[in-house]
Each structure stands twice: as C-alpha cells, then as structure tokens.
C-alpha positions as CSV (number, residue, x, y, z in Angstrom):
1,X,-27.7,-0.8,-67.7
2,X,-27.9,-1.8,-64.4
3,X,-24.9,-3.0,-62.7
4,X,-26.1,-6.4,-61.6
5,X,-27.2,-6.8,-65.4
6,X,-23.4,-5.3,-66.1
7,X,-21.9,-8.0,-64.2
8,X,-23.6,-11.1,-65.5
9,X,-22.9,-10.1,-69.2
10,X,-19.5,-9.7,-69.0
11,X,-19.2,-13.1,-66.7
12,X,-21.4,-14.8,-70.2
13,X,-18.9,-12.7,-72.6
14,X,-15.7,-14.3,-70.2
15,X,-17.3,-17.5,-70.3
16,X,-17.9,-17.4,-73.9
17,X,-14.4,-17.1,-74.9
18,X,-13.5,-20.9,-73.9
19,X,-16.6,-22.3,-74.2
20,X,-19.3,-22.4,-76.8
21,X,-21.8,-19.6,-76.4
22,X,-24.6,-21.3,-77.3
23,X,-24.1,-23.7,-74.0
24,X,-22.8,-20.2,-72.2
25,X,-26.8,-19.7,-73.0
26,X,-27.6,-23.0,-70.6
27,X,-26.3,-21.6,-67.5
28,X,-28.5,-19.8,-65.8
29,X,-27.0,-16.8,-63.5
30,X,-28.5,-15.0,-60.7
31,X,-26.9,-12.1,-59.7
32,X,-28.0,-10.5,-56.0
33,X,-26.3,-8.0,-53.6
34,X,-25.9,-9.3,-50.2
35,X,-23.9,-8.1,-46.9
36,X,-20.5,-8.7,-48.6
37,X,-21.4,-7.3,-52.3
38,X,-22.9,-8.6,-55.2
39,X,-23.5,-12.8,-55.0
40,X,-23.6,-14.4,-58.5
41,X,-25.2,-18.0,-58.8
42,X,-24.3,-20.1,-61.4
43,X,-26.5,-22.9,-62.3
44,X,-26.7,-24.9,-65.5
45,X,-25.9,-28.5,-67.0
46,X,-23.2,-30.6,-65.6
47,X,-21.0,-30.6,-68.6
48,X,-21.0,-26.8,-69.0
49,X,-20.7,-26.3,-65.4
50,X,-17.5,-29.2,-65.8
51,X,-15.9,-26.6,-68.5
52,X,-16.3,-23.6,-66.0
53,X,-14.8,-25.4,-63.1
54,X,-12.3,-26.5,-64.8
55,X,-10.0,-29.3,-63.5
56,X,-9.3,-29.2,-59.7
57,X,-11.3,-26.1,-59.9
58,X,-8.4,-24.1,-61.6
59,X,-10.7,-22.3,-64.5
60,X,-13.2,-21.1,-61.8
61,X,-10.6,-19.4,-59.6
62,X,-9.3,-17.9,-62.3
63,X,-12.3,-16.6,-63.4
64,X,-12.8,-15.6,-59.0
65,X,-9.7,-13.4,-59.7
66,X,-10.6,-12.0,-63.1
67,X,-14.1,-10.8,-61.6
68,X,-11.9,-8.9,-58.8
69,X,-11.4,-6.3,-61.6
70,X,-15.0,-6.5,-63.1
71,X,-16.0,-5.9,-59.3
72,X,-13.6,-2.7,-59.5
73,X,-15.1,-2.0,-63.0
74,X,-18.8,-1.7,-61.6
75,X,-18.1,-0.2,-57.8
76,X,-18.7,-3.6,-56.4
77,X,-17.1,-6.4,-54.5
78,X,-18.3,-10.0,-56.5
79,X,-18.1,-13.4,-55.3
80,X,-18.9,-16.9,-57.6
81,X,-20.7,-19.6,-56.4
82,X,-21.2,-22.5,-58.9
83,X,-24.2,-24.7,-57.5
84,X,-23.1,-28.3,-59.9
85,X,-26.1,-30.8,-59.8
86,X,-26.1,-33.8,-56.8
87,X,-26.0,-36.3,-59.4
C-alpha cells in the first residue's frame, strides 16, 4: 500500500472510533504531497464535518497532533485541512 492510501485509512479508522463509520464513508479525502509533505483534504457533509471539528475546533486539533505520529509512522510530515461548506 501506498503511503498516501496508508494515511487516509488510518485518518477513516481514527475518525471512525467517535463517529459512525458509515458517515466516516461521506467524507471524501484527498490526500496530495506538496512542498511541506503530504496535504490531506477533508470534504464531506456539514454534520459529519461538525463531529470532526469538534467544538471550538478541539477534536480536529487533536486529531492535527495524533497525525504527527501517523506522519512519523509513514516517513512523512501531514497537515489537515477541513474545507466545511459556505452555507
């Protein structure tokens, strides 16, 4: 496995533990390597994207210093960037 493909399965397996897989399905990630390391993109419905923020954003940087050590896992530096519908 490839370790873009490594990274975005265990971000859906982190996700899925406080959040019902089936709308961990819903979110769509795209995972790219850019100047700074591997980007990931999370897009999806409002009220799964609400459950991955978190309140004042305190789930989501959580999960920021969590992927620190996935980065370490897979040889690469990992940054999160939830893209929540204008709406």
């Amino acid at each position: 496995m490839d370790k873009l493909a490594e990274v975005e399965k265990r971000l859906r397996t982190l996700f899925s533990l406080w959040v019902d897989s089936s709308k961990v399905a819903q979110l769509k990630v795209d995972t790219k390597v850019d100047e700074r390391g591997v980007l990931v993109e999370i897009t999806g419905p409002k009220d799964v994207l609400s459950l991955i923020i978190g309140k004042k954003g305190s789930t989501i940087n959580a999960v920021r210093k969590i992927t620190k050590s996935i980065g370490g896992a897979v040889g690469a530096a990992i940054s999160i960037k939830v893209n929540t519908p204008q709406s």
